[in-house]
C-alpha positions as CSV (number, residue, x, y, z in Angstrom):
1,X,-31.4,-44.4,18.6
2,X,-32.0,-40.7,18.5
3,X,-31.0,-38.0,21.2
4,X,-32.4,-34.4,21.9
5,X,-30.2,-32.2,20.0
6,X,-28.2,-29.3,22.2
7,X,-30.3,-25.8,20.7
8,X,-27.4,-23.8,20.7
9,X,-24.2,-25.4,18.7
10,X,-20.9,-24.5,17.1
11,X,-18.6,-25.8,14.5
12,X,-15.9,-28.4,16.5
13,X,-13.4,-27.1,13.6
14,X,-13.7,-31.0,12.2
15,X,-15.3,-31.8,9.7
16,X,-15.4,-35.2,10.5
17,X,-17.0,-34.1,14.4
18,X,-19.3,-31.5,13.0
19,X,-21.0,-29.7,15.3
20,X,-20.8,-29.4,19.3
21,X,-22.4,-27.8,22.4
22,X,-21.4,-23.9,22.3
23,X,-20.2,-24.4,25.9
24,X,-18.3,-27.7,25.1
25,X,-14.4,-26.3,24.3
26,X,-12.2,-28.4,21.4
27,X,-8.8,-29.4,23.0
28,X,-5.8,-31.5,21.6
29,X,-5.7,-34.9,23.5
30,X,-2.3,-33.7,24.8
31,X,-3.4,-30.9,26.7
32,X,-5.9,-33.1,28.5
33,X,-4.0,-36.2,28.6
34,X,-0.4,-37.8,29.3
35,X,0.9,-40.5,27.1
36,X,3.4,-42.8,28.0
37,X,4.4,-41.8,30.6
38,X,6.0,-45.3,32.8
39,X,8.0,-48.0,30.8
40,X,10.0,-50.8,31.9
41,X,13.6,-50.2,32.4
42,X,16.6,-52.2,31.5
43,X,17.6,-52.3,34.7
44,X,14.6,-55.0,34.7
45,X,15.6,-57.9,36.8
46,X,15.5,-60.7,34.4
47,X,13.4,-63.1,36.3
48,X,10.7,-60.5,37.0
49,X,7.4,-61.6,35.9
50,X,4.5,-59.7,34.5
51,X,1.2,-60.0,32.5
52,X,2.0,-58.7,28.8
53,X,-0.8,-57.4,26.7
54,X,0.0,-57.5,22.5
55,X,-2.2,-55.7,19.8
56,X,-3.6,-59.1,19.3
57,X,-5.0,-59.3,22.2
58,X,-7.2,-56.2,21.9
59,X,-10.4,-55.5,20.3
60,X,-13.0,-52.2,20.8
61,X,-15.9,-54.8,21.4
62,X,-14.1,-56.7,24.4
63,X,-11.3,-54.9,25.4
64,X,-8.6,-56.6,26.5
65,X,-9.3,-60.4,26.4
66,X,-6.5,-62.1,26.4
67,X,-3.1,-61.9,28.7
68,X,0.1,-63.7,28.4
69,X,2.0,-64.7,31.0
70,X,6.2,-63.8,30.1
71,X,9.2,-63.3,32.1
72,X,11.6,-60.4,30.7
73,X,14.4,-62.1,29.8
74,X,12.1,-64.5,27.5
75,X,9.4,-60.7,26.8
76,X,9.0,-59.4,23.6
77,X,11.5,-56.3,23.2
78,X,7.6,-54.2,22.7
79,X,6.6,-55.8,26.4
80,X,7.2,-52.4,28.1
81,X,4.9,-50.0,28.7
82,X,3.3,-49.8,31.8
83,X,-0.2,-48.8,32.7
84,X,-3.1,-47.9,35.6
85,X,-7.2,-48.0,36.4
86,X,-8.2,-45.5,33.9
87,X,-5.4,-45.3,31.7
88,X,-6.5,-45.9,27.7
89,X,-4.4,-48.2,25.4
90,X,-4.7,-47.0,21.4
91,X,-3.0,-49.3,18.7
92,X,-0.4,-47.2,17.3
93,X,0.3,-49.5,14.7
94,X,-2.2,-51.7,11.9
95,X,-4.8,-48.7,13.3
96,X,-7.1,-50.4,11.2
97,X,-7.4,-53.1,13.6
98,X,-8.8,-50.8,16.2
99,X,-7.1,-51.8,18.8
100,X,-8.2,-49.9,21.9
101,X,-9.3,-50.4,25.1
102,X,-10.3,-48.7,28.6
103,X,-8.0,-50.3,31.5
104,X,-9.7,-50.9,34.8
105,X,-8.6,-52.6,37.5
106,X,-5.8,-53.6,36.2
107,X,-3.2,-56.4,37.9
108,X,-0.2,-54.7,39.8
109,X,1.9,-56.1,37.1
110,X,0.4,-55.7,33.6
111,X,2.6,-54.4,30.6
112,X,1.7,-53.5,27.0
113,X,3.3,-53.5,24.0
114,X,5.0,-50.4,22.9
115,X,2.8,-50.3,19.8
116,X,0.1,-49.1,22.1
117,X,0.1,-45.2,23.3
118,X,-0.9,-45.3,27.2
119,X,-3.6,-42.2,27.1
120,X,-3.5,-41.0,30.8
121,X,-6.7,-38.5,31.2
122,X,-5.6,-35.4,33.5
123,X,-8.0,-33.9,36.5
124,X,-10.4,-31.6,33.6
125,X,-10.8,-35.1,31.8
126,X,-13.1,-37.5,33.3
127,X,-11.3,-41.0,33.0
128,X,-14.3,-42.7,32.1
129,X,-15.2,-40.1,29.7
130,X,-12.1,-40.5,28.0
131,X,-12.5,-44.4,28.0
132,X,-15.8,-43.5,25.9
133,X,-13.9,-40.5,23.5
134,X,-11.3,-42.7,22.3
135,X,-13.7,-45.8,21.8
136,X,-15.7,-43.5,19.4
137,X,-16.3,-44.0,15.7
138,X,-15.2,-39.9,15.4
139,X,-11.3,-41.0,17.3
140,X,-11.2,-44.1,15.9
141,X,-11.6,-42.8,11.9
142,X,-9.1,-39.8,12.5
143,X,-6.2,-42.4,14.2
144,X,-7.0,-44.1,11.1
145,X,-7.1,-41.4,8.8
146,X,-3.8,-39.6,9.9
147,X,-1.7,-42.7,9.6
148,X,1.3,-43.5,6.9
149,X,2.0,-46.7,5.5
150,X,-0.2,-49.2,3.0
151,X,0.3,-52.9,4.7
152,X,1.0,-51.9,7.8
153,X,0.2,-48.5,8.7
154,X,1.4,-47.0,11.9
155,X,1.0,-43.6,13.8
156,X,3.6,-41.8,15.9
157,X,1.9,-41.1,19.4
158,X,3.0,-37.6,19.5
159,X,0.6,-37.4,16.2
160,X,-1.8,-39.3,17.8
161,X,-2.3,-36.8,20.9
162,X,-2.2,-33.9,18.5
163,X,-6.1,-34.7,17.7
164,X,-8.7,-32.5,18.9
165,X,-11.2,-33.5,21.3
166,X,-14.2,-32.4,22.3
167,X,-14.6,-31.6,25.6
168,X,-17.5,-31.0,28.0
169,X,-17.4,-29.2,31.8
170,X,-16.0,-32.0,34.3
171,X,-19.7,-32.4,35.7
172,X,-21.6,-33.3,32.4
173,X,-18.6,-35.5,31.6
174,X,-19.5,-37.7,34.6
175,X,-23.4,-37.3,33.9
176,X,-22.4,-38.6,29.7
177,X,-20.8,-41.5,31.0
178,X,-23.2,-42.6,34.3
179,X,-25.9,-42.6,31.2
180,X,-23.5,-44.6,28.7
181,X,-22.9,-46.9,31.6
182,X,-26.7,-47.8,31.9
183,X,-27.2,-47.8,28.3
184,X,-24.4,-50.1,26.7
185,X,-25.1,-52.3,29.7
186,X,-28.5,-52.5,28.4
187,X,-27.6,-53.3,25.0
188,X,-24.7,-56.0,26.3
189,X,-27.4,-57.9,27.7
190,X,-29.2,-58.3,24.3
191,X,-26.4,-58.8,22.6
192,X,-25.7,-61.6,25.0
193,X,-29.7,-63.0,24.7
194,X,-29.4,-63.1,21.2
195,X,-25.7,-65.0,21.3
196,X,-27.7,-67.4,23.4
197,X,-30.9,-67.6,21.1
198,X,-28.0,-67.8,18.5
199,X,-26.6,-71.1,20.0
200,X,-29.7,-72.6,20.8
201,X,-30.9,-72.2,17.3
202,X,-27.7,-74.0,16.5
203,X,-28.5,-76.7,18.6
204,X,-31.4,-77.1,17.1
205,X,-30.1,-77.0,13.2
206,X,-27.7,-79.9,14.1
207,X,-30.2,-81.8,16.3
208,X,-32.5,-81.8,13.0
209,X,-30.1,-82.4,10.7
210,X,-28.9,-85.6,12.5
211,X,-32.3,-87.3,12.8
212,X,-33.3,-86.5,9.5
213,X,-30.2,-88.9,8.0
214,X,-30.1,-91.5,11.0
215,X,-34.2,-92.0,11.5
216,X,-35.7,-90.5,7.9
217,X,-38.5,-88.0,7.8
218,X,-41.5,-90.6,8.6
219,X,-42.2,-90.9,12.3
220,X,-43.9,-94.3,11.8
221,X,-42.0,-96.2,9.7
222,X,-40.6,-99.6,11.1
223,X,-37.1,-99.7,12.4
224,X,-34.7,-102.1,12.6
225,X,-31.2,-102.0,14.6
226,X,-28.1,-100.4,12.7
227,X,-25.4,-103.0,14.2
228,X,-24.1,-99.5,15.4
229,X,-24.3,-98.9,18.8
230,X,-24.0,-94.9,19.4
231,X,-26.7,-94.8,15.8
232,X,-29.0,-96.9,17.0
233,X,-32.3,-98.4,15.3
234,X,-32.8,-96.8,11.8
235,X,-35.8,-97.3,9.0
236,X,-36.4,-100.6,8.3
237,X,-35.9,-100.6,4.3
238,X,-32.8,-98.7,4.8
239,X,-29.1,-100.0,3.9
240,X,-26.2,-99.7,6.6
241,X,-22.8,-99.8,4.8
242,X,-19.4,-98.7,5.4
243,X,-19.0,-95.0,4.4
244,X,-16.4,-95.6,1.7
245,X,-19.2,-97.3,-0.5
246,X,-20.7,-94.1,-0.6
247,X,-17.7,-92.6,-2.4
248,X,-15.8,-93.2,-5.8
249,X,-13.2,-91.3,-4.7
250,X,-11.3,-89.1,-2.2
251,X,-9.0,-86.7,-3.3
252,X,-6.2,-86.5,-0.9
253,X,-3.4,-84.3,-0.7
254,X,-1.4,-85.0,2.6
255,X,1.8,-85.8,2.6
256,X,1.9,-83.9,-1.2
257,X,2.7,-79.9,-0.2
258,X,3.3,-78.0,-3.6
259,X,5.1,-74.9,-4.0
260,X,3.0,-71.2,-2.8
261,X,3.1,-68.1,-4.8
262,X,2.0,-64.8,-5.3
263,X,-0.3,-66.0,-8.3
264,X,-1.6,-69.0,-10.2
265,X,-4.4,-71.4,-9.7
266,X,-6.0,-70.8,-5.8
267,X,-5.4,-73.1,-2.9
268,X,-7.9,-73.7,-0.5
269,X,-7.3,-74.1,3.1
270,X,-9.1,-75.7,5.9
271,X,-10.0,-72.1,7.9
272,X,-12.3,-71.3,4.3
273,X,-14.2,-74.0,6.3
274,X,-16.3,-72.6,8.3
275,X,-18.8,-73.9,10.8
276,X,-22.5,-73.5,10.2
277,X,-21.6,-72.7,6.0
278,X,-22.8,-74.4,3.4
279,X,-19.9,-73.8,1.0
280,X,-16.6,-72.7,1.4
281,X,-15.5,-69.1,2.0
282,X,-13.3,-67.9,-1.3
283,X,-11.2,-65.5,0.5
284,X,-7.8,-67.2,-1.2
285,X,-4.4,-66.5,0.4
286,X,-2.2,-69.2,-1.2
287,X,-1.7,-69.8,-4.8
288,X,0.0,-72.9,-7.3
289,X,1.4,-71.3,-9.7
290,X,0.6,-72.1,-12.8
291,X,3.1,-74.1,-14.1
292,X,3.3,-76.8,-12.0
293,X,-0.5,-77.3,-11.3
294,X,-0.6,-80.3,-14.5
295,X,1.3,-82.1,-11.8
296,X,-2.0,-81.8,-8.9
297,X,-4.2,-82.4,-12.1
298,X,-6.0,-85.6,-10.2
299,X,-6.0,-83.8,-6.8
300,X,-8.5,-81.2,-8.2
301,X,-12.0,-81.4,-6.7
302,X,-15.4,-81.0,-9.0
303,X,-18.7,-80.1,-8.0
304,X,-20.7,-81.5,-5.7
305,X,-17.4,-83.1,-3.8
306,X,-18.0,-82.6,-0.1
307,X,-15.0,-80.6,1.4
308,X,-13.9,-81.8,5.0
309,X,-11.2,-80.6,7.5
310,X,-8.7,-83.2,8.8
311,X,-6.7,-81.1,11.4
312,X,-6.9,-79.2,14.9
313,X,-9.5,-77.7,16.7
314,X,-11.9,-77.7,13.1
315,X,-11.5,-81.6,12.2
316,X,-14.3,-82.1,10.8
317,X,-16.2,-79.3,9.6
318,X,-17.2,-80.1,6.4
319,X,-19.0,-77.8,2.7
320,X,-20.8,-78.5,-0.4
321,X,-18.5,-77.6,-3.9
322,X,-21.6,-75.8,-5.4
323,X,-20.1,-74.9,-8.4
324,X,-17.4,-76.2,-11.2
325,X,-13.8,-75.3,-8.6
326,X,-11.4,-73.3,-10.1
327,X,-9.4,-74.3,-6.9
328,X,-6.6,-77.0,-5.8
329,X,-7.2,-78.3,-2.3
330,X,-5.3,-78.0,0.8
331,X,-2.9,-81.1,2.6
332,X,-5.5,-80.3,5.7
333,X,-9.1,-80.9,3.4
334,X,-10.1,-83.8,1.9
335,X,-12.8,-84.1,-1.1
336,X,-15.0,-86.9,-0.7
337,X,-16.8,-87.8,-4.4
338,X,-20.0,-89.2,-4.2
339,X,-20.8,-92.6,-6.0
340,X,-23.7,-91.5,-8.5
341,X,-26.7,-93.5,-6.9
342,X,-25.7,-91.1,-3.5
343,X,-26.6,-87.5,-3.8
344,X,-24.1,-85.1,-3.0
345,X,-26.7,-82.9,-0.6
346,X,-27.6,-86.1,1.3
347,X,-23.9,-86.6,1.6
348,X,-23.4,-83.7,3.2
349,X,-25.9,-83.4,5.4
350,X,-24.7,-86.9,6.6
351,X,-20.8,-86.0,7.2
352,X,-21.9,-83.0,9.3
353,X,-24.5,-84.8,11.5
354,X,-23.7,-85.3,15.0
355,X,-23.6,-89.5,14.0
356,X,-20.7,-89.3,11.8
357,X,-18.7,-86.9,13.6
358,X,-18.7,-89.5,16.4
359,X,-18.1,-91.7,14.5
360,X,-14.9,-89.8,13.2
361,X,-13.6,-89.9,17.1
362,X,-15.2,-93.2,17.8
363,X,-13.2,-95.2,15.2
């Protein structure tokens, strides 16, 4: 989307802002803005409840979405910072989460961690403005930018304050965020058609992938009932057997939890599983090392194995190995090998249809 540029321009100072309005001033957040400026006391009563907001449960694209119900004597020692409607909450630490969001309306009793700064916008800054400000790519990149620290890098919120903003007269603030108000609303709404065509299409990707390996590809052809009552009829010169004919083997590590290091031969885990993939994700976290993986020798899977979930919310949720593994399995996958006269795509397609997976919770 492209916007009428302003005629007459100056340099913010930034190169990372570039240019601005001639009569739009640069400011340090600080001089526009409080920052933490209430906090629980420990003078607390210990039964007093509250609703307690972590980094986790912050993101730029929802806000906040997720509070926790705590007590202080059982809080976090970060559950303290207090906020109001129009405050802004920035992530002071892992900034490359991006953990910031606009507070509106929130409950009397809502607290945040202390590994947020609580941005409070004075009179000549427009709260919904600065809601907008902090959200942008420009703030974001500098927060990230200006802080210290490799795995978990952190900025002090009298740093963080010290960035320069751009600022607009009090009037066109207002007028900016009436017209980001309409627009992002606008664009919400498509994102939320397309998450809707999105599931639908889903819908539709499972509905076809069951019938094609419960009723066949030929609309015509005679059917005969499967014995199974939630499959029904199925092609007439079809076979109904018990799944474990279908395999030569399973390769099974439960119960068998071998020692996780640094390096050595990758593990895979059940959330490289994911739902709507073909093959698994090979974003490794957990390694074998080395010298003891002779020992899980049999418990390696091969190509065309189908890969399936055992555990939680993703039983289930099966893959395709598409190539030669270099990879030991999980204790919460299983590897299902294919007899040779059953081929491994078919397999697949089978152990993700809707049929087996009721059949998984049937049983």
């Amino acid at each position: 989307m492209s916007f009428p540029a302003y005629l007459d321009c100056q340099d913010s100072g930034m190169e990372s802002l570039g240019d601005i309005p001639r009569h739009w001033s640069m400011k340090r957040l600080k001089d526009v803005a409080s920052h933490n400026d209430d906090a629980l006391g420990d003078d607390t009563p210990e039964d007093a409840e509250f609703l307690y907001v972590d980094i986790s449960s912050v993101n730029t694209e929802q806000g906040i979405h997720t509070k926790e119900e705590v007590v202080f004597r059982d809080a976090p020692s970060r559950a303290r910072r207090c906020v109001q409607n129009g405050d802004v909450i920035v992530s002071t630490v892992r900034t490359y989460l991006k953990a910031i969001a606009r507070v509106v309306e929130p409950e009397e009793k809502l607290i945040v961690s202390t590994g947020f700064a609580v941005i409070r916008p004075r009179e000549e800054l427009d709260t919904n403005f600065a809601g907008n400000l902090l959200l942008s790519q420009y703030f974001i990149d500098e927060v990230i930018s200006r802080s210290s620290g490799v795995s978990y890098p952190a900025i002090n919120a009298s740093d963080l304050v010290r960035i320069s903003v751009p600022l607009p007269p009090l009037d066109e603030q207002k007028a900016i965020s009436s017209f980001l108000d309409v627009e992002t609303s606008k664009i919400d709404g498509l994102v939320s058609e397309q998450r809707r065509l999105i599931e639908l299409l889903k819908e539709k990707r499972q509905a076809v992938i069951s019938h094609a390996v419960t009723k066949g590809l030929n609309p015509n052809a005679p059917m005969k009932p499967s014995g199974i009552q939630w499959l029904g009829d199925v092609p007439q010169h079809w076979v109904v057997k018990k799944f474990k004919h279908l395999l030569q083997m399973i390769v099974d590590n439960r119960g068998r939890t071998p020692s996780f290091g640094d390096d050595g031969v990758p593990m895979l885990e059940a959330k490289q599983i994911t739902e709507g993939t073909r093959h698994p994700s090979r974003s490794f976290t957990k390694f074998v090392p080395r010298e003891i993986v002779d020992q899980f020798e049999r418990d390696k899977v091969h190509e065309g194995d189908v890969l399936m979930t055992t555990v939680g919310a993703t039983a289930g949720r099966a893959v395709l190995v598409d190539a030669e593994p270099d990879y030991f399995i999980a204790q919460n996958v299983i590897g299902m090998r294919p007899k040779p006269d059953v081929l491994s795509d078919f397999l697949f397609y089978l152990v993700i249809s809707d049929f087996f997976y009721c059949s998984l919770f049937m049983m």
